[in-house]
C-alpha positions in Angstrom: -126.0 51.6 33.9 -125.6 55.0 35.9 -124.8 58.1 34.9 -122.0 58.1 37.0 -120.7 54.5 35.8 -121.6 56.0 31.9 -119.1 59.2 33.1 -116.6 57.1 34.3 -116.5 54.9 30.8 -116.2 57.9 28.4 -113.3 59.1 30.7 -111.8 56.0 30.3 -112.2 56.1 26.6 -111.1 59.5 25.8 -108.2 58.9 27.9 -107.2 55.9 26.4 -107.7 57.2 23.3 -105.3 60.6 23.7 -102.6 58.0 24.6 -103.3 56.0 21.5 -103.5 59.4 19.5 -99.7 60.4 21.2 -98.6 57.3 20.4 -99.4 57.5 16.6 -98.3 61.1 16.1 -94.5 59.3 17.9 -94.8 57.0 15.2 -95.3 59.5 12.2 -92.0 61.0 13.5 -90.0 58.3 12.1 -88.3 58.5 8.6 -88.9 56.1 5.9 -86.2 54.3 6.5 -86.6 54.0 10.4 -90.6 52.9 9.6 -88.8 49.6 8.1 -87.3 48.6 11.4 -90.3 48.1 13.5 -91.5 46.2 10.8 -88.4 43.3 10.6 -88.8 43.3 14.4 -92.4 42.5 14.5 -90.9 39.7 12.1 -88.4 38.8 14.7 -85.6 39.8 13.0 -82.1 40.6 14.9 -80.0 43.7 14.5 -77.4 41.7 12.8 -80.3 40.2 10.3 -82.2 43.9 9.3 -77.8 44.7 8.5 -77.7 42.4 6.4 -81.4 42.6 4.5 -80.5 46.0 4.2 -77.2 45.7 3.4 -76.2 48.5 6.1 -73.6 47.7 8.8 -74.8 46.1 12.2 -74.1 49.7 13.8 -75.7 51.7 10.7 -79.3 49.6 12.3 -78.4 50.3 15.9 -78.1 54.1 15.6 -81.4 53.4 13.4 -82.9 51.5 16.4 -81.7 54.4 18.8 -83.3 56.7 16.8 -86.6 55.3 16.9 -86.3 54.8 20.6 -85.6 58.3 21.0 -88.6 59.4 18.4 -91.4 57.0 20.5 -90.1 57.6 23.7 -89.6 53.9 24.8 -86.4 52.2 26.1 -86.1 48.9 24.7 -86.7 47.5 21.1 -89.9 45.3 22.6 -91.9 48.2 24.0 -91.2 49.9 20.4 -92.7 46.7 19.1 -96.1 47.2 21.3 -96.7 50.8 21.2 -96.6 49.6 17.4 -99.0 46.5 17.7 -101.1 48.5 20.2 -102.3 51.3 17.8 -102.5 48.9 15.2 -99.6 49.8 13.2 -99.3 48.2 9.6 -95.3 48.1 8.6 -95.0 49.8 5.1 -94.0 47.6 2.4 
């Protein structure tokens, strides 16, 4: 391997990890309660099932949900899901 080919990997690593560090300190934003909803989506719940395992109305979890979009910086309930799953996130029990 080259220097130069060695240079370019390190680059590649320390700037893969600084996203995966930004993406962790997102997640550590979110309040114990919100750190249960990624979890029952990873588990493939619905909105309408977290209400109800939580016993919170349908619209309590999607102000919950928009929270958490808001606090990771994603749009959609999936990419929530993989930023968690790609830093290796472990729902709290």
């Amino acid at each position: 391997m080259t220097s130069d080919e060695l240079e370019r990997l390190l680059d590649a690593r320390r700037s893969e990890r600084m996203v995966t560090d930004d993406m962790r300190r997102r997640l550590e934003l979110l309040t114990t309660r919100e750190r249960e909803i990624p979890g029952e989506l990873i588990d493939g719940h619905s909105v309408r099932e977290i209400s109800r395992i939580s016993v919170v109305s349908e619209a309590t979890v999607r102000t919950q949900v928009k929270s958490i979009l808001g606090k990771l910086e994603v749009s959609s309930q999936l990419a929530a899901v993989g930023l968690a799953h790609h830093v290796g996130w472990v729902r709290s029990s």
